[in-house]
C-alpha positions as CSV (number, residue, x, y, z in Angstrom):
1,X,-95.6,-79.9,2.9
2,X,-95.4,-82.5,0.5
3,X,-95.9,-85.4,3.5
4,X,-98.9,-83.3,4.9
5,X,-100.4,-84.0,1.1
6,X,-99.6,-87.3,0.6
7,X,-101.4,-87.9,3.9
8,X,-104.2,-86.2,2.9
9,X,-104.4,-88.2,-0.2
10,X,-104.3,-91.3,1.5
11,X,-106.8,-90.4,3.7
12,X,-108.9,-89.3,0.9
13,X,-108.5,-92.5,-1.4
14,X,-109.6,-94.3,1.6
15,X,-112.3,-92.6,2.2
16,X,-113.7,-92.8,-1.4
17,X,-112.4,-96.8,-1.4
18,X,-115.4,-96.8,1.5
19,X,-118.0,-95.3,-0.6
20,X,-117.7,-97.3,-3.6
21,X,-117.8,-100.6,-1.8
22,X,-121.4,-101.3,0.0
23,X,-121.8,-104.1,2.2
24,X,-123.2,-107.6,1.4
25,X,-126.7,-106.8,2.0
26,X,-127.4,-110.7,3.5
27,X,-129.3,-109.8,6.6
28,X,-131.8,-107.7,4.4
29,X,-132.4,-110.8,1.8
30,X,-133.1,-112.9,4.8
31,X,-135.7,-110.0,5.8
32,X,-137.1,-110.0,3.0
33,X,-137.6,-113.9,2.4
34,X,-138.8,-114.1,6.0
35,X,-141.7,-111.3,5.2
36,X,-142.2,-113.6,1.9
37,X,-142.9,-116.7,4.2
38,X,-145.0,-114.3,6.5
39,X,-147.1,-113.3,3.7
40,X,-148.1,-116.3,2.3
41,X,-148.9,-117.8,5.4
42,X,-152.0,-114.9,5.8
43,X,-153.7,-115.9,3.0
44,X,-151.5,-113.9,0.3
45,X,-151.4,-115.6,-3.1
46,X,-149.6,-115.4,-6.2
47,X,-152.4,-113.8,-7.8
48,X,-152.0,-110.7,-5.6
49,X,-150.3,-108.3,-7.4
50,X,-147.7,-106.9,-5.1
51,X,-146.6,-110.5,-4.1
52,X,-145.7,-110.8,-7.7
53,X,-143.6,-107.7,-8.1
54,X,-142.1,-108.9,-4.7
55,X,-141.3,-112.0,-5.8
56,X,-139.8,-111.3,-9.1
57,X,-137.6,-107.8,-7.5
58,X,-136.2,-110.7,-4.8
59,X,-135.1,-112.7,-8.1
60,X,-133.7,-109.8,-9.6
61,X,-131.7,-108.8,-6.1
62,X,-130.4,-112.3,-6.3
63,X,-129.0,-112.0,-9.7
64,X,-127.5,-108.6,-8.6
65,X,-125.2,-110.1,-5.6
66,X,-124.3,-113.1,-7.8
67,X,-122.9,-110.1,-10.1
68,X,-121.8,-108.2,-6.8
69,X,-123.9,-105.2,-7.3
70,X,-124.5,-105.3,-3.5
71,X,-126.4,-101.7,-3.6
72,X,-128.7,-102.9,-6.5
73,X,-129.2,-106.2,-4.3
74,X,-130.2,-104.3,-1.6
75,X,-132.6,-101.5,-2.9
76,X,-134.8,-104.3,-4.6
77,X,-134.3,-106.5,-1.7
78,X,-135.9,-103.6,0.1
79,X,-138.4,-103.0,-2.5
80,X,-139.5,-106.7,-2.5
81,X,-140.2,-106.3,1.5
82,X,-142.4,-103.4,1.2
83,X,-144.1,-105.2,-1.7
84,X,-144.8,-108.5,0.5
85,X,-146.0,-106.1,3.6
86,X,-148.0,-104.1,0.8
87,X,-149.4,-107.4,-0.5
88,X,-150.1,-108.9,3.4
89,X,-151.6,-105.6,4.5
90,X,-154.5,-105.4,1.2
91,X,-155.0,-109.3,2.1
92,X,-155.3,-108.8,5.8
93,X,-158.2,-106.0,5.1
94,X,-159.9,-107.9,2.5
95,X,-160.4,-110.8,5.1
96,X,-161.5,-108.1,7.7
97,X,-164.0,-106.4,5.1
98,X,-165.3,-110.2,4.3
99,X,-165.9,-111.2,8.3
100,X,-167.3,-107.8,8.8
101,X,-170.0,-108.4,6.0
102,X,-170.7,-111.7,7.3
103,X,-171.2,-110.5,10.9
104,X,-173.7,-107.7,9.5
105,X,-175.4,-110.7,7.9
106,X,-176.2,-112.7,11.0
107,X,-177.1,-109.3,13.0
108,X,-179.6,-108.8,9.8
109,X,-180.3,-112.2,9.8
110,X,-181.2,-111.9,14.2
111,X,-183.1,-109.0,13.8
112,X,-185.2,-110.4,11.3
113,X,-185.7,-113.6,13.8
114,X,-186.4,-111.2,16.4
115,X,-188.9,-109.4,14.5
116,X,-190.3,-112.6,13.5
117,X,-190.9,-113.1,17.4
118,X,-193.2,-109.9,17.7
């Protein structure tokens, strides 16, 4: 009886040994850098809000795996992602809503020339 617990203590300190330990979130900082990069090349800017938060959470997740705090590292590495797409996608529709004005210019512009031509 006293083996059959033992094992079952084992098996339950290494099971908990797994939970408290969370893996070196690396692959999600590169993610997260690369969707940095991805933004700024679209037009985004540091005056866009979101790209700001983004940028400072990144900083903060880097400060949390130089401490180890993997899990911290990772949720604001995450959160800094969703920022930068956040910031991309408001930049991306601003430039849309900007060509599609222009392009209702020059069709108000034509039909004016056309009416002209009456």
């Amino acid at each position: 009886m006293s083996v059959k617990r033992s094992f079952f203590g084992l098996c339950v300190l290494f099971a908990l040994g797994g939970c408290v330990h969370d893996p070196v979130p690396t692959e999600q900082l590169k993610l997260t850098e690369q969707m940095m990069v991805q933004a700024r090349a679209v037009g985004v800017t540091e005056q866009v809000g979101e790209l700001a938060l983004a940028e400072q959470k990144l900083a903060d997740a880097h400060v949390a795996m130089k401490h180890k705090r993997y899990r911290q590292a990772r949720m604001l590495a995450e959160q800094a992602e969703l920022d930068a797409r956040l910031a991309e996608a408001r930049t991306l529709d601003e430039k849309s809503r900007t060509e599609v004005a222009e392009v209702n210019r020059q069709i108000e512009r034509l039909r004016q020339q056309l009416g002209e031509l009456r």
